[in-house]
C-alpha positions, 0 to 999 in steps of 0.5 A, spaced: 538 553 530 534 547 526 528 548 523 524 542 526 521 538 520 514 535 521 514 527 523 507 526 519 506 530 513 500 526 511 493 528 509 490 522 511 488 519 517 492 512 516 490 505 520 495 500 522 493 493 519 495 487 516 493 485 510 494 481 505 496 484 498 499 482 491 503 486 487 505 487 480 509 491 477 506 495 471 513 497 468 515 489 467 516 487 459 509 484 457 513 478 454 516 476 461 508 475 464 505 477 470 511 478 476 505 477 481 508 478 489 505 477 495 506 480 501 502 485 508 501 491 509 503 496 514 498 501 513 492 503 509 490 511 507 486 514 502 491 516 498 497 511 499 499 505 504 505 502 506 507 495 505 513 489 507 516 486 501 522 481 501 524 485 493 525 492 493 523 496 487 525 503 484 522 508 486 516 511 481 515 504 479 507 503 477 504 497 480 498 494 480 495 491 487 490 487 490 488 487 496 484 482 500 479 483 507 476 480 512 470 482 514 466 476 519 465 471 514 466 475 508 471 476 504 472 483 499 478 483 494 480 491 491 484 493 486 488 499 485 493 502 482 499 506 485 506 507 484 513 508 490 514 514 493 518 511 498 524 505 500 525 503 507 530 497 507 530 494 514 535 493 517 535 487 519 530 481 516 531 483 509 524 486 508 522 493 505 517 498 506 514 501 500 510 507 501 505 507 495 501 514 493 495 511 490 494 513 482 490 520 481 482 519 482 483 512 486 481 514 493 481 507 499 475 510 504 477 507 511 471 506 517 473 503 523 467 499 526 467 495 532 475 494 531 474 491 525 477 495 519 473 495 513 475 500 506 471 501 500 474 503 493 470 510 491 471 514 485 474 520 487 
C-alpha cells in the first residue's frame, strides 16, 4: 500500500486571482540591463504566488516582482522579492507556472472584501 502524500501542503490560504505582474531576474549580469518581463498570476498567499510566464526560469532564481491591483478606481502597485521554488510547463500553450516563495520577512496579507481582493505589504 502507498503512503497518500498530501495535495496542499501549503500554510497559506491561497486566492485565485489575475493579476498583473513584472518580473525581473536578480541573478541577470548588471551589464545586460534590467530583463523587465510581464506576465499573470495565478494565485496570491502570504508567503509565495504562482505565476504564468512564456519563458521559464531555473529553479532558485531570485526575482524581484511588482505586482499591480485594482481596487475601484484606485490602483496599488507592491514590490516583492522571492525566488522559484517550482516549474510547471504546460503541456500546451507554451506557458509556465512558476511558484515563488516570497524572501524571508515579506509577507503579502490577503483580505477578500465584497469579492474584490485586496493585499498589503507587511513586514513580518
Amino acid at each position: 500500500m502507498f503512503a497518500r502524500r498530501s495535495v496542499d501542503r501549503r500554510h497559506d490560504e491561497r486566492i485565485a486571482t489575475e493579476c498583473l505582474v513584472q518580473i525581473q531576474p536578480l541573478d541577470a549580469p548588471a551589464e545586460s540591463g534590467p530583463d523587465l518581463r510581464p506576465c499573470v498570476t495565478h494565485d496570491l498567499s502570504a508567503h509565495g504566488m504562482g505565476v504564468w510566464v512564456d519563458v521559464p526560469y531555473p529553479g532558485w532564481s531570485h526575482l524581484l516582482m511588482s505586482i499591480e491591483q485594482i481596487e475601484g478606481n484606485a490602483t496599488r502597485i507592491t514590490s516583492l522579492t522571492g525566488s522559484v521554488v517550482r516549474t510547471h510547463p504546460e503541456q500546451t500553450g507554451g506557458r509556465c507556472l512558476l511558484g515563488i516563495r516570497f524572501a524571508e520577512g515579506q509577507v503579502l496579507e490577503l483580505t477578500k472584501p465584497t469579492g474584490l481582493i485586496r493585499f498589503s505589504l507587511v513586514s513580518g
